[in-house]
C-alpha positions in Angstrom: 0.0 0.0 0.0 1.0 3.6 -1.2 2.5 5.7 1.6 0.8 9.7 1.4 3.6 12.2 2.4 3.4 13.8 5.3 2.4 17.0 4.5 4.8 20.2 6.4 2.9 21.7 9.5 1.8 25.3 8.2 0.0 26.8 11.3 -0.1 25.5 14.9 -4.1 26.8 15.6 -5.8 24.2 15.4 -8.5 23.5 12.8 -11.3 25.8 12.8 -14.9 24.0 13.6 -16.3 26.6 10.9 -16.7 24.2 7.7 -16.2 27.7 5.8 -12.6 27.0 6.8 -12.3 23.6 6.1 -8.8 24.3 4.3 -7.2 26.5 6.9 -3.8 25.9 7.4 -3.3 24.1 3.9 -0.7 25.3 1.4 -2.2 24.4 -2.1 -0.5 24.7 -5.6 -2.9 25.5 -8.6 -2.0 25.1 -12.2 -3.4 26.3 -15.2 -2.7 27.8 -18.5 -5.3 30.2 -18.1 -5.1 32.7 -15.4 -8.3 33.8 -15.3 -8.7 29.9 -14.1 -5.9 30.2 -11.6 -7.5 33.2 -9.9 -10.8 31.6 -9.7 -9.8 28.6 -8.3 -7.5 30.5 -6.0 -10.4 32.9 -4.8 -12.9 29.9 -3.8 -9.6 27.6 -2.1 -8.4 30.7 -0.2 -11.8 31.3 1.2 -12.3 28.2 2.6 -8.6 28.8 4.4 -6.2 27.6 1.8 -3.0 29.5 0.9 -3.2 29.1 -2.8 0.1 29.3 -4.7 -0.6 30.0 -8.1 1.2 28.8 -11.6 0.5 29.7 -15.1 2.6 26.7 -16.5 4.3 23.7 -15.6 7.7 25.2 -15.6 6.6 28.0 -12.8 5.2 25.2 -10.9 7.9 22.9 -10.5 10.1 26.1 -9.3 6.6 27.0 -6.5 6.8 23.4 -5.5 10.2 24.4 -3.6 7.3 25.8 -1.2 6.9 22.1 -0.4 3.1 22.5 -1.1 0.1 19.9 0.5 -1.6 19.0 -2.9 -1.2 20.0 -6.5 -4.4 20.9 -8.8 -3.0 21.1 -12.5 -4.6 21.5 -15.7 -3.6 18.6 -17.7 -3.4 20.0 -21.4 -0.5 23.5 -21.5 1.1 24.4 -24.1 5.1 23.3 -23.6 5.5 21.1 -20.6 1.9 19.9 -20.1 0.5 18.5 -16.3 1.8 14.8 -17.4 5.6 16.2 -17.3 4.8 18.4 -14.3 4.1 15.3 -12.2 6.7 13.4 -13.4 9.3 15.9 -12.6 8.1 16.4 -8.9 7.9 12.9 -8.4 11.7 13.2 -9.7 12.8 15.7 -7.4 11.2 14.5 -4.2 12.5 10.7 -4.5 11.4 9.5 -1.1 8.2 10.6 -1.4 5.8 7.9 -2.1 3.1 9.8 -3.4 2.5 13.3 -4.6 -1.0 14.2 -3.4 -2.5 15.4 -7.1 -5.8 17.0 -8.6 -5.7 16.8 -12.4 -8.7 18.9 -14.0 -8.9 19.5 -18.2 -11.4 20.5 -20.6 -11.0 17.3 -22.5 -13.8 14.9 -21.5 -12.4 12.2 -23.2 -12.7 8.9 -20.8 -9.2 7.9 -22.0 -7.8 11.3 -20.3 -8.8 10.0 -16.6 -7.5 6.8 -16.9 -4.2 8.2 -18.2 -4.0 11.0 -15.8 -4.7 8.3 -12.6 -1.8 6.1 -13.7 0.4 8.9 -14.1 -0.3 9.4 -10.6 -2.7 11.8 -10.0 -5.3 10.6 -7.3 -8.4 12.7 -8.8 -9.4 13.6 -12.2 -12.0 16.6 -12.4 -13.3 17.9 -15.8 -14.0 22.1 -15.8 -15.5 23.7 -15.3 -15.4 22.3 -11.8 -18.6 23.0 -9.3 -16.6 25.6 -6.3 -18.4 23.7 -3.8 -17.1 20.0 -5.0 -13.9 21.4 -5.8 -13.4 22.3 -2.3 -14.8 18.9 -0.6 -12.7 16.9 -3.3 -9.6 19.3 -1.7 -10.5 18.3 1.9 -11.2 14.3 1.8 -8.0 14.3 -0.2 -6.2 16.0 2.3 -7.6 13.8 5.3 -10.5 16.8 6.3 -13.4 15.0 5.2 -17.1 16.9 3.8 -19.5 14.3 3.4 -21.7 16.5 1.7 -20.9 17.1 -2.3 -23.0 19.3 -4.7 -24.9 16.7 -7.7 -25.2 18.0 -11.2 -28.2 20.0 -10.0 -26.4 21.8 -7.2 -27.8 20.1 -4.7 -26.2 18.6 -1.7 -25.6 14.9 -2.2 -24.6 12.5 1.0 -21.3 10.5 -0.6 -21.4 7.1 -0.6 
C-alpha cells in the first residue's frame, strides 16, 4: 500500500470548527494555462482557508513546488511542458516521497484522459469547469478533512457514498 507524504505543518491553531474554513492551514499549488482559471480557483480555495500558490505553466510550478506545497491541482493539457511532465518531474525531485497528493482537471472529457491521468499518478481527475463547492470537498477528503456533503449535477447537496 501507497504511503501519502506527510504533508509540512503550516499553522499551529488548530483546525477551525467553521466548515467555511475547512482548508485552513493548507498550502495548495494551482496550475493552469489560463489565469483567469488560476485566480478563480484561488479565490474559492483561499476562502475556505487555503493559501493558494498560483502557476500559469508547468515550468513555474515545479520552481513554486520548492514551497513544499500539501496537494497540486494542474490543468492537464498546456502548451510546452503539459500537467503529465509536471508530475513526473516532482515525483523526480522528491525521490522519497511515495506519493505526490494530485488533482488533475482538463477540458478534454475524453474517458481515455482520466485513466491516463490516474496512472500517471494523480489521485483525482475533475473535468471544468469544476462546481466551487465540489472542488473544495474533493480538496479536503484528499487532504484527510473530510465533507461528506458534495453538490450533484443539480447543485444540490448529495450524502457520498
Amino acid at each position: 500500500m501507497n504511503q501519502f507524504c506527510e504533508p509540512p505543518q503550516l499553522v499551529s491553531a488548530p483546525i477551525s470548527a467553521d466548515r467555511s474554513l475547512i482548508l485552513q492551514g493548507l498550502r495548495l499549488l494551482v496550475v493552469d494555462d489560463d489565469l483567469d482559471t488560476v485566480d478563480l480557483a484561488a479565490i474559492i480555495l483561499d476562502s475556505h482557508g487555503a493559501e493558494t500558490i498560483k502557476a500559469t505553466s508547468a515550468a513555474e510550478a515545479l520552481i513554486h513546488w520548492q514551497l513544499h506545497p500539501h496537494l497540486l491541482i494542474s490543468d492537464l493539457a498546456m502548451p510546452g511542458q503539459d500537467g503529465y511532465w509536471l508530475l513526473d518531474q516532482i515525483k523526480q525531485q522528491s525521490p522519497s516521497v511515495t506519493e505526490v497528493l494530485a488533482i488533475a482537471w482538463t477540458a478534454c472529457s475524453v474517458p481515455q484522459e482520466k485513466e491516463r491521468a490516474l496512472v500517471a499518478g494523480y489521485q483525482q481527475f475533475l473535468e471544468k469547469p469544476v462546481d466551487p463547492a465540489c472542488l473544495v470537498a474533493i480538496v479536503a477528503n484528499l487532504l484527510g478533512r473530510p465533507v461528506r456533503e458534495l453538490h450533484d449535477a443539480n447543485g444540490e447537496f448529495s450524502e457520498e457514498k
